[in-house]
Structures are given as C-alpha cells and as structure tokens.
N, CA, C and O of each residue as an XYZ file, in Angstrom:
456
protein
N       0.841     -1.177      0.000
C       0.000      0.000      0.000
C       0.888      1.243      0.000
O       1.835      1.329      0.782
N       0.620      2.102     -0.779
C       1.793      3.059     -1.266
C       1.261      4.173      0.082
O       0.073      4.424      0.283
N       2.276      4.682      0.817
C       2.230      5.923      1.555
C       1.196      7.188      1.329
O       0.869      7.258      0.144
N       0.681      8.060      2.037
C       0.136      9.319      1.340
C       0.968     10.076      0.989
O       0.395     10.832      0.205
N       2.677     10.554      1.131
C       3.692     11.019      0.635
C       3.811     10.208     -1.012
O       4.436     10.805     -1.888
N       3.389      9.305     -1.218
C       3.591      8.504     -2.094
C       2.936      9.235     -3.568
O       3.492      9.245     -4.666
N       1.996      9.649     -3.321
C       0.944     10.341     -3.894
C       0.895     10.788     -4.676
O       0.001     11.567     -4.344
N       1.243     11.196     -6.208
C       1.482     12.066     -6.748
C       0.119     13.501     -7.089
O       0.327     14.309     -7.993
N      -0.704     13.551     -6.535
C      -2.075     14.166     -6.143
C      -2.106     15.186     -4.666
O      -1.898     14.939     -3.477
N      -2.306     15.862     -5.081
C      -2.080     16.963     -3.844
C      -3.597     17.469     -2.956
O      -4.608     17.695     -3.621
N      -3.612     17.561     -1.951
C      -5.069     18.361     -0.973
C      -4.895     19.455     -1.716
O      -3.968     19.859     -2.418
N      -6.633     20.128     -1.255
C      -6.748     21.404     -1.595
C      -6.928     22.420     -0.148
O      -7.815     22.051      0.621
N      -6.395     23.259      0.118
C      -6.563     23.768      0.666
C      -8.462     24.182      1.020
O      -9.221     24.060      0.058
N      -8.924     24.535      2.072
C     -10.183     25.193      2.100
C     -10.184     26.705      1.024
O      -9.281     27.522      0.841
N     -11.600     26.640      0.445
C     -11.998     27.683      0.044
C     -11.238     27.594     -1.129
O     -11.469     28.537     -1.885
N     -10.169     26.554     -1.671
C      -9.412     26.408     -3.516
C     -10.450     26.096     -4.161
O     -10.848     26.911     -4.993
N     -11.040     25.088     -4.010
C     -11.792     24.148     -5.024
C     -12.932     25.235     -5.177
O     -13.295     25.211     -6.353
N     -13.414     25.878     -4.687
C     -14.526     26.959     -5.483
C     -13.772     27.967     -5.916
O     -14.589     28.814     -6.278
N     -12.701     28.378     -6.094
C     -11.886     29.206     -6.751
C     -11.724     28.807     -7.806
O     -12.192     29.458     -8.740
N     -10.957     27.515     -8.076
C     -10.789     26.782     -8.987
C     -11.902     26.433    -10.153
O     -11.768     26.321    -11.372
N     -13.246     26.285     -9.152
C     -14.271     26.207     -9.759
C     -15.013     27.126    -10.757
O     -15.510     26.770    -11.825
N     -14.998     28.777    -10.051
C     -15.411     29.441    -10.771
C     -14.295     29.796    -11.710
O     -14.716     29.784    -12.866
N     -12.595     30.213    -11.602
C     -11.575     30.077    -12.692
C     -12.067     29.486    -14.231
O     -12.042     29.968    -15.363
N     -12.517     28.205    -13.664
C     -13.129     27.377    -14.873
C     -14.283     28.267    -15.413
O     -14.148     28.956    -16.424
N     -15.416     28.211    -14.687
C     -16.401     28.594    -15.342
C     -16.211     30.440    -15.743
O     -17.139     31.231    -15.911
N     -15.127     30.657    -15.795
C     -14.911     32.101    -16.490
C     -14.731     31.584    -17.982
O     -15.251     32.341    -18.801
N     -14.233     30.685    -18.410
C     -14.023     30.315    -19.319
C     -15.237     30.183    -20.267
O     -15.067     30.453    -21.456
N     -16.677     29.712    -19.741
C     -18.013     29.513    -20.347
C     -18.732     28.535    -19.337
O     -18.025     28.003    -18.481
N     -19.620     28.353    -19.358
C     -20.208     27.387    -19.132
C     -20.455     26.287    -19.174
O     -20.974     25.924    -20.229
N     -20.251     25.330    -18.214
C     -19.533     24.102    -18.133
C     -20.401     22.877    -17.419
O     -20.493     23.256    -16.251
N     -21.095     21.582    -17.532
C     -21.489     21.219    -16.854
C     -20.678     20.182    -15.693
O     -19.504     19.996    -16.012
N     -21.028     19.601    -14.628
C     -19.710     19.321    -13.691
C     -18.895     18.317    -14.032
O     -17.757     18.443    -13.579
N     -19.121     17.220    -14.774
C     -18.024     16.498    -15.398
C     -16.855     17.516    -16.140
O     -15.630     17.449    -16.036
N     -17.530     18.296    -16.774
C     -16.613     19.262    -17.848
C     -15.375     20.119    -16.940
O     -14.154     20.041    -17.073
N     -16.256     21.024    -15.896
C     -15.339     21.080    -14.792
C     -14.709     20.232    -14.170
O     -13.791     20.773    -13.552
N     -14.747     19.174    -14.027
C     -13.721     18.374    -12.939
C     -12.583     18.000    -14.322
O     -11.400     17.684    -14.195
N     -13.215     18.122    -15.386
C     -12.095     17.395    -16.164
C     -11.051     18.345    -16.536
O      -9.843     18.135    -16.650
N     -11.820     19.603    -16.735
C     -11.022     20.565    -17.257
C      -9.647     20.700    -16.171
O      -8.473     20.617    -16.531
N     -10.222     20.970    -14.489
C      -9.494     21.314    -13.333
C      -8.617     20.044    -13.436
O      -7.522     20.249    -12.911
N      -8.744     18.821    -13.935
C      -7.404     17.634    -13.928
C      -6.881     17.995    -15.001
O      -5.677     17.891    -14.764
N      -7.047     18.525    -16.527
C      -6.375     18.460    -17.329
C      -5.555     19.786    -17.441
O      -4.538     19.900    -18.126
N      -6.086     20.717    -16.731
C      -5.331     22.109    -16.476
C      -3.990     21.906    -15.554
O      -2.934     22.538    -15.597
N      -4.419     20.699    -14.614
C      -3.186     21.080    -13.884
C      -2.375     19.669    -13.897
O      -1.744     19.301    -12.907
N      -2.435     18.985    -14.979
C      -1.413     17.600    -15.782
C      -1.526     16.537    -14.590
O      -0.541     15.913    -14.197
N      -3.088     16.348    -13.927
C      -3.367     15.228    -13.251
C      -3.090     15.728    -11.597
O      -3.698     15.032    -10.783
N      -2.470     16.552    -11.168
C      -2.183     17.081    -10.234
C      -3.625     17.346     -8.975
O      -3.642     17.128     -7.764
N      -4.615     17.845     -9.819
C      -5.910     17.837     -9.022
C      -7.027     17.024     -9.603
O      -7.454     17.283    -10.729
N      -7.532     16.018     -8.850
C      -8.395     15.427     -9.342
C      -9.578     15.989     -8.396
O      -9.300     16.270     -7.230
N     -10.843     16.150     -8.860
C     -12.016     16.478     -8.202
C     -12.747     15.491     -7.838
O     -12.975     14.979     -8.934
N     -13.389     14.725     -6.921
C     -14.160     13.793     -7.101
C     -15.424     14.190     -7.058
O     -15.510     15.334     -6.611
N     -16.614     13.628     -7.392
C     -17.961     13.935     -7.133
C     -17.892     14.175     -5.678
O     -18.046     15.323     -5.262
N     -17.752     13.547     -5.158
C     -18.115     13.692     -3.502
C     -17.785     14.996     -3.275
O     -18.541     15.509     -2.449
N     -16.622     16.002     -3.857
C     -16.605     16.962     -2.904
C     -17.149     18.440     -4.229
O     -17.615     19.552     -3.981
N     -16.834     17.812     -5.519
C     -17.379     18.906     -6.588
C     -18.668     19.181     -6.485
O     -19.040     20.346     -6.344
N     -19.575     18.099     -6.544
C     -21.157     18.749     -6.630
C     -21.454     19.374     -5.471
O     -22.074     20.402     -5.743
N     -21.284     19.222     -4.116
C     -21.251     20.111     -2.711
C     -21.211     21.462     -2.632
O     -21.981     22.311     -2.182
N     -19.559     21.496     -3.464
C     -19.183     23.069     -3.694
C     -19.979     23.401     -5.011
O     -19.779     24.614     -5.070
N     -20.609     23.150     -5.898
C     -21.459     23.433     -6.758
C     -22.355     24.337     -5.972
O     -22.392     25.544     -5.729
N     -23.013     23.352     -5.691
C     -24.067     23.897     -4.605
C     -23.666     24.997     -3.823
O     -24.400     25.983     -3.901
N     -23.043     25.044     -3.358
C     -22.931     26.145     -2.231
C     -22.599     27.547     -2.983
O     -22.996     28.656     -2.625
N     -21.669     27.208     -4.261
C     -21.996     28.289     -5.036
C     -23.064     28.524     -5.471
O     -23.289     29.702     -5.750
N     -24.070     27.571     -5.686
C     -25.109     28.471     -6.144
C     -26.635     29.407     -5.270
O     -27.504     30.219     -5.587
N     -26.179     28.603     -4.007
C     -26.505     29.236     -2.957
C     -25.953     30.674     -2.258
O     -26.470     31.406     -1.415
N     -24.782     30.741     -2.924
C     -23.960     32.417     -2.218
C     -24.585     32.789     -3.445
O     -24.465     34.008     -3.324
N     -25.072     32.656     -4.364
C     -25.437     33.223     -5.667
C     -24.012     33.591     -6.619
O     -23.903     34.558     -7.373
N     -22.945     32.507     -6.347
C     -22.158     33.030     -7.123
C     -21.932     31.876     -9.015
O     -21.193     31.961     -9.996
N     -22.716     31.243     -8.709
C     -23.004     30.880     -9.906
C     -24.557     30.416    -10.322
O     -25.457     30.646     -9.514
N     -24.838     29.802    -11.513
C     -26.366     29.864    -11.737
C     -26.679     28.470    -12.406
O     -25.814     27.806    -12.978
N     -27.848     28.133    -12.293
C     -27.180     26.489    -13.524
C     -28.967     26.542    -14.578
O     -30.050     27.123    -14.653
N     -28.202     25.554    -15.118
C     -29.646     25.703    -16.156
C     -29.553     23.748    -16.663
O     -28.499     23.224    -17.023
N     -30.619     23.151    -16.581
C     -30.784     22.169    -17.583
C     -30.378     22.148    -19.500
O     -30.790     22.597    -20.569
N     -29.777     21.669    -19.177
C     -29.763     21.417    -21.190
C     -29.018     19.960    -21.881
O     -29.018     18.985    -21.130
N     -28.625     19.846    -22.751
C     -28.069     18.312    -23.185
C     -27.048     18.749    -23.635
O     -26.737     19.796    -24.203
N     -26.210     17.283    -23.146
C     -24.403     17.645    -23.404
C     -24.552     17.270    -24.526
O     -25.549     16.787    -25.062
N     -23.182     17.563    -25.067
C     -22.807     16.625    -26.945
C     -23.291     15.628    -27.154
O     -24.031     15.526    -28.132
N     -23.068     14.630    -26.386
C     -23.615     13.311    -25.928
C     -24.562     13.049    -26.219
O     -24.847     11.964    -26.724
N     -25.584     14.241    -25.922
C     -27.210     13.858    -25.767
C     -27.593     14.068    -24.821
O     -28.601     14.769    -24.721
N     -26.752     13.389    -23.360
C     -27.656     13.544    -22.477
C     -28.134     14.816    -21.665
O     -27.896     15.981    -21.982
N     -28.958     14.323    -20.391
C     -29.071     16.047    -20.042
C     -28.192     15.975    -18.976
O     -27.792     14.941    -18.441
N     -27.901     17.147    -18.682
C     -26.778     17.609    -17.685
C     -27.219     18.827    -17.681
O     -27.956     19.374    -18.502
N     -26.444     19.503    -16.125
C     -26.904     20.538    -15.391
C     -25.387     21.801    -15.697
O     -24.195     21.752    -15.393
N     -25.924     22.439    -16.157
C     -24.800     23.472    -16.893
C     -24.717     24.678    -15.889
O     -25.761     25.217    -15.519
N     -23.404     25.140    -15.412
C     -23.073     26.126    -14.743
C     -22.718     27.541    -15.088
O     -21.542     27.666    -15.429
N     -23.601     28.897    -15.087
C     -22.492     29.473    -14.876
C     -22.044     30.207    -14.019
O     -22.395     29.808    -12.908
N     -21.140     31.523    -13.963
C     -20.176     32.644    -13.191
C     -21.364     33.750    -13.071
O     -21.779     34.291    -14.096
N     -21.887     34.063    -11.822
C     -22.795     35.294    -11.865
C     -21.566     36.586    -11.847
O     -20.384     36.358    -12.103
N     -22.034     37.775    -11.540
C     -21.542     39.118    -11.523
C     -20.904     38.934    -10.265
O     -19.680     39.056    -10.276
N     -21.383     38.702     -9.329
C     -21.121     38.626     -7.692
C     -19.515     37.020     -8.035
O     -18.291     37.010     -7.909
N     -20.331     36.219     -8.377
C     -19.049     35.123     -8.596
C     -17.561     35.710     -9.129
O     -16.512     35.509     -8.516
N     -17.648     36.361    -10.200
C     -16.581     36.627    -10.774
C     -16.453     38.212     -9.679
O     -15.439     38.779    -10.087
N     -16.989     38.934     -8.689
C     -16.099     39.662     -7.683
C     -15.541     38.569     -6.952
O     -14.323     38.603     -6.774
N     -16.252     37.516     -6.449
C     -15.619     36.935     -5.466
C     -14.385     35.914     -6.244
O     -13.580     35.188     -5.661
N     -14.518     36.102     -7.593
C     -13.381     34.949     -8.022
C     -11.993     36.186     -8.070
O     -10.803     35.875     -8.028
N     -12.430     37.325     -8.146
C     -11.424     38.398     -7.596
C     -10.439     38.379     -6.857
O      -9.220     38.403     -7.029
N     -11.417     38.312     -5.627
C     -11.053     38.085     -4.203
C     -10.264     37.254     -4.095
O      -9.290     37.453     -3.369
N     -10.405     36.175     -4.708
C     -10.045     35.259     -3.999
C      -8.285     35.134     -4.726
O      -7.202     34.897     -4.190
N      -8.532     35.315     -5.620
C      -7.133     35.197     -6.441
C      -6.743     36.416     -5.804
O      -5.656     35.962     -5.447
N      -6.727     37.369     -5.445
C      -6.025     38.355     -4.938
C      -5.012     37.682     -3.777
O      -3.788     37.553     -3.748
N      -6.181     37.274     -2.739
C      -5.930     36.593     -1.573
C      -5.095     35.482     -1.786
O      -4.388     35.420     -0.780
N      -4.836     34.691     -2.453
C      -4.529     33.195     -3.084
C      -3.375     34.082     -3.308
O      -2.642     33.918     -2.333
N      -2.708     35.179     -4.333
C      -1.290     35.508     -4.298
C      -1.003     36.055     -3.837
O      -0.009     36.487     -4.421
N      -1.214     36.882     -2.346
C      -0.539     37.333     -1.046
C      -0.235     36.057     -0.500
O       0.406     36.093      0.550
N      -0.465     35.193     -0.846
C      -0.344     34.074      0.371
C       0.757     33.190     -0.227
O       1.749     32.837      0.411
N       0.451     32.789     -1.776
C       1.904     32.373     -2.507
C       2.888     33.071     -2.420
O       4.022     32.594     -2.447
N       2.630     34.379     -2.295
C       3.906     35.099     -2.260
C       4.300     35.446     -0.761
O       5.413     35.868     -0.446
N       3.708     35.317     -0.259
C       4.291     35.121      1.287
C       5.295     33.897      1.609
O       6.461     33.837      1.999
N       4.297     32.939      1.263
C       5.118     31.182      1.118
C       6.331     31.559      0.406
O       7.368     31.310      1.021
N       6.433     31.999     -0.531
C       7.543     31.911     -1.751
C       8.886     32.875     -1.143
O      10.080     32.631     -1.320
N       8.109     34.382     -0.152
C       9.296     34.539      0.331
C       9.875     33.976      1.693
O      10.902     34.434      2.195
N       9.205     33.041      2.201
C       9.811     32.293      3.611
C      10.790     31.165      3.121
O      11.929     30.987      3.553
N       9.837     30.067      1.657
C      11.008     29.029      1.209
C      11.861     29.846      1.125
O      12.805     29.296      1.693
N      12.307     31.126      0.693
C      13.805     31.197      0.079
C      14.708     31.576      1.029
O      15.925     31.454      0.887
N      14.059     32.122      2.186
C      14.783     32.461      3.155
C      16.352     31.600      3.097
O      16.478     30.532      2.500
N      17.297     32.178      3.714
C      18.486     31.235      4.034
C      18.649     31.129      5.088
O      19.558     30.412      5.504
C-alpha cells in the first residue's frame, strides 16, 4: 500500500476548489463532469475532483449566488446541469485570487529564506 507522501495528487486547501471552480467557469459554461475534467487536465493530473466533494461546492456556489445552472443536453445527448459565473461570482473569483497571491507570495518569500 503506497504511503500518502507517495501520492502524486495533492489536498486542496479550504476555500481552492470553489476558486478553482469558478476560474473554470470564467471560461463559459460548463457542466460538472466538464469542470472536474477541465481542473485535472489544467493542472497535468495534479488535481483530481471527485464527485463527492465537486457537486457540494457546486451547490454552495449556487446558494452564495455566485453561480447559476440551467438544464440542457451535453454533446452526448444527455441532459446535464450546466453552470455558470454570476456578476457577484466573478467579484468573489477576484477576491479570492487576490488573496490566493498574497499568500503564494508570502510562502515563496519564507522558502527562500536562508
């Protein structure tokens, strides 16, 4: 049984994965397979989303009202529940990337410390 150091898959911090989430849906409108795939193929397998914790944060975005969804049919055919970025989402996808690089760049100047 391989270690959790073993891992090549990383945690998300609290409050990433709806960052991440709406990031995506700046792009267009996406239904949640499309997002989880996009967020693994953006970052070369590095983040995988699972259902268990993507449709949750779906939800809760669409409860802060920061995104909106609509019924319609994927390529596929089938139906699926399509997301998008409200006005309020994309301030708070602001925010959050603001916040997200004070904090890399905080990290970034302690690693270098000598």
């Amino acid at each position: 049984m391989p270690k959790s150091s073993d891992n090549p898959r990383s945690e998300l911090l609290p409050g990433t994965l709806e960052m991440l989430i709406l990031r995506t849906l700046a792009a267009g409108d996406l239904h949640g397979y499309g997002i989880a795939r996009h967020i693994e193929q953006a970052s070369n397998g590095v983040l995988r989303i699972e259902q268990g914790s993507l449709y949750p944060a779906l939800e809760r975005l669409l409860e802060k009202g920061w995104a909106k969804a609509r019924w319609d049919r994927s390529p596929s055919g089938r139906r699926a529940r399509y997301y998008t970025m409200t006005p309020s989402g994309q301030a708070r996808l602001d925010r959050k990337v603001a916040e997200y690089e004070r904090v890399v760049g905080a990290i970034t100047q302690v690693m270098s410390e000598t």
